[in-house]
C-alpha positions as CSV (number, residue, x, y, z in Angstrom):
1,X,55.9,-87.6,7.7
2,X,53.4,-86.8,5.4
3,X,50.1,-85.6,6.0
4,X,48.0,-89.6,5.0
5,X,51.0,-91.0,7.7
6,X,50.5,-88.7,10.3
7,X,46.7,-89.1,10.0
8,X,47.2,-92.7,9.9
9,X,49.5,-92.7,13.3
10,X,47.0,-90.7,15.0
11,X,43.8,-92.8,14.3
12,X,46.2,-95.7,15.4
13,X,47.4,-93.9,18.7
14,X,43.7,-92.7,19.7
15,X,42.9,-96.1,19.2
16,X,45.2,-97.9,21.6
17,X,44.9,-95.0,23.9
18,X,41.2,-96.0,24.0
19,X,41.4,-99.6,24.0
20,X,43.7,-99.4,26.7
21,X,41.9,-96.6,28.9
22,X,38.5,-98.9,28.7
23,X,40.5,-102.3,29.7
24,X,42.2,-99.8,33.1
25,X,38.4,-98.9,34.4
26,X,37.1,-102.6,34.0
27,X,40.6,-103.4,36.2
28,X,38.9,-101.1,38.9
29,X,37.5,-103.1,41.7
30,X,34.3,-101.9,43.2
31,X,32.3,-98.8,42.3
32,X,34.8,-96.7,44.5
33,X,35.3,-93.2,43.7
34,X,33.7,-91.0,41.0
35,X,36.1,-90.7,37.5
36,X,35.2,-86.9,37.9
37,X,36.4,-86.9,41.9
38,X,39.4,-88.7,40.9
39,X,40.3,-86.6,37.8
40,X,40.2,-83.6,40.4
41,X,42.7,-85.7,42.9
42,X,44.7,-86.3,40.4
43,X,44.9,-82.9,38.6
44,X,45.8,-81.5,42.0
45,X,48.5,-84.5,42.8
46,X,50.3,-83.8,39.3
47,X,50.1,-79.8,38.8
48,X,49.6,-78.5,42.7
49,X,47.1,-76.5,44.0
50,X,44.1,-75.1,41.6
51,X,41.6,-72.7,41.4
52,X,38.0,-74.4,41.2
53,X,38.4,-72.5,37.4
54,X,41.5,-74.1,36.8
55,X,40.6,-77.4,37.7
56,X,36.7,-77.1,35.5
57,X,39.4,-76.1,32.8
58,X,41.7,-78.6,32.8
59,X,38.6,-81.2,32.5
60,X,36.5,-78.7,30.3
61,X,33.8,-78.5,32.2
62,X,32.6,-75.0,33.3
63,X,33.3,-74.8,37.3
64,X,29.8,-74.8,38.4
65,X,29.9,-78.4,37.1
66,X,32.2,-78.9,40.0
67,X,30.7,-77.6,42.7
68,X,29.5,-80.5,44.4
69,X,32.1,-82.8,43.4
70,X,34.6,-79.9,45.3
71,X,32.3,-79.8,48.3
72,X,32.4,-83.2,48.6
73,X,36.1,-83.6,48.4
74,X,36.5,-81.2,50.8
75,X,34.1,-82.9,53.0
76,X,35.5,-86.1,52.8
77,X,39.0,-84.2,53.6
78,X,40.4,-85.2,50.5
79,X,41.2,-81.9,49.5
80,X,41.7,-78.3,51.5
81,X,40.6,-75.1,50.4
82,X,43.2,-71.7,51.4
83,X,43.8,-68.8,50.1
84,X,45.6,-68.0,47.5
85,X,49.2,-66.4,48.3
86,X,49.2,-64.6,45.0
87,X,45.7,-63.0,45.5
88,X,44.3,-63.1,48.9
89,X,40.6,-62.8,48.0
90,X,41.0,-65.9,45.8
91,X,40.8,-69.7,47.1
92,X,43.2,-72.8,46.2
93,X,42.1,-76.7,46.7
94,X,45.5,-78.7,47.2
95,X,45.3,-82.5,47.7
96,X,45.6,-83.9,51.2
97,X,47.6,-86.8,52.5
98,X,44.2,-88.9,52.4
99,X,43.6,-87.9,49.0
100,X,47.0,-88.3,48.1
101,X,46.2,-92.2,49.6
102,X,42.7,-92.9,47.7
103,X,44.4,-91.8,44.4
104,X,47.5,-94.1,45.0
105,X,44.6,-96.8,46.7
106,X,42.6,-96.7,42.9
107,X,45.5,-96.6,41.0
108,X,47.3,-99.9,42.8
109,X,45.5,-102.5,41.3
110,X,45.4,-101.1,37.6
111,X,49.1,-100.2,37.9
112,X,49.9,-104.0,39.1
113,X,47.2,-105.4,36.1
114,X,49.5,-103.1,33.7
115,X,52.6,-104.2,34.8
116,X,51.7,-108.0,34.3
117,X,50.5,-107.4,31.2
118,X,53.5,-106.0,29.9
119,X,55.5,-108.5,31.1
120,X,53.9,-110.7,30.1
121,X,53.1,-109.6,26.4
122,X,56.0,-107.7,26.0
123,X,59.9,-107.8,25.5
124,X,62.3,-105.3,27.9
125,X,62.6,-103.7,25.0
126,X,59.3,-103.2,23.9
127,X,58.6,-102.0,27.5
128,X,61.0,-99.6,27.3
129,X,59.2,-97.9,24.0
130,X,56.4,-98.1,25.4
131,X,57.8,-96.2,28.5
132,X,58.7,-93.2,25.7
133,X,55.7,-93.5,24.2
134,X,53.7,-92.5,27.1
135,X,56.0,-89.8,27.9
136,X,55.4,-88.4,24.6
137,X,51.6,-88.9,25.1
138,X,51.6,-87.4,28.3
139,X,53.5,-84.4,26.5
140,X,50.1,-84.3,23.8
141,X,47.7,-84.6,26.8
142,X,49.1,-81.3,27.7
143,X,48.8,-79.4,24.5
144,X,46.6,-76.6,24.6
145,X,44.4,-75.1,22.0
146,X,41.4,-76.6,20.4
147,X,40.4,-80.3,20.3
């Protein structure tokens, strides 16, 4: 692909990426949880227990940034802080159960708008490239380096 196409396919992926991500938080019902406290819960329900460091990275925000949003999670029991097993003297926050059930609580109705969207809009086939596409976007979400 040259260098105009692949420009060209990105400005029209960031696009619908966008589009899409702003239509998903007007699906959200209610204030509800923070997007920052449910970036953490879902960081910690996709990768496993994190450092606070880890977790300010993953967001790029520097980990004092997270301090209260941590505290609070822990508070509200949605996370648990232990010790890490590789190096004692350092702490890990892994998602609880209720966590695990506020995530799955905020993600219900956006996951159920999605799906009758799609069936609506689109053909099986269509669903199923779309289903590859977000693999392959969730493999560019994870790309590291600058950006």
């Amino acid at each position: 692909m040259q260098d105009d196409e692949l420009l060209e396919a990105a400005v029209a992926v960031r696009t619908g990426a966008t589009r899409l991500a702003r239509r998903l938080r007007l699906e959200r019902s209610g204030p509800g949880e923070t997007l920052l406290r449910l970036s953490v819960l879902a960081h910690l329900a996709r990768r496993g227990p994190m450092s606070a460091g880890e977790l300010a990275g993953a967001d790029r925000l520097q980990p004092q940034s997270l301090t209260r949003t941590l505290a609070s999670l822990e508070h509200d029991e949605l996370v648990a802080r232990t010790a890490d097993q590789a190096d004692r003297r350092r702490s890990v926050l892994m998602i609880t159960g209720a966590g695990l059930a506020v995530l799955a609580r905020d993600m219900r109705e956006r996951d159920s708008w999605l799906a009758g969207a799609m069936a609506g809009q689109l053909t099986q086939a269509e669903c199923r490239f779309l289903r590859v596409a977000a693999e392959l976007m969730e493999r560019l979400a994870e790309t590291g380096g600058p950006g």
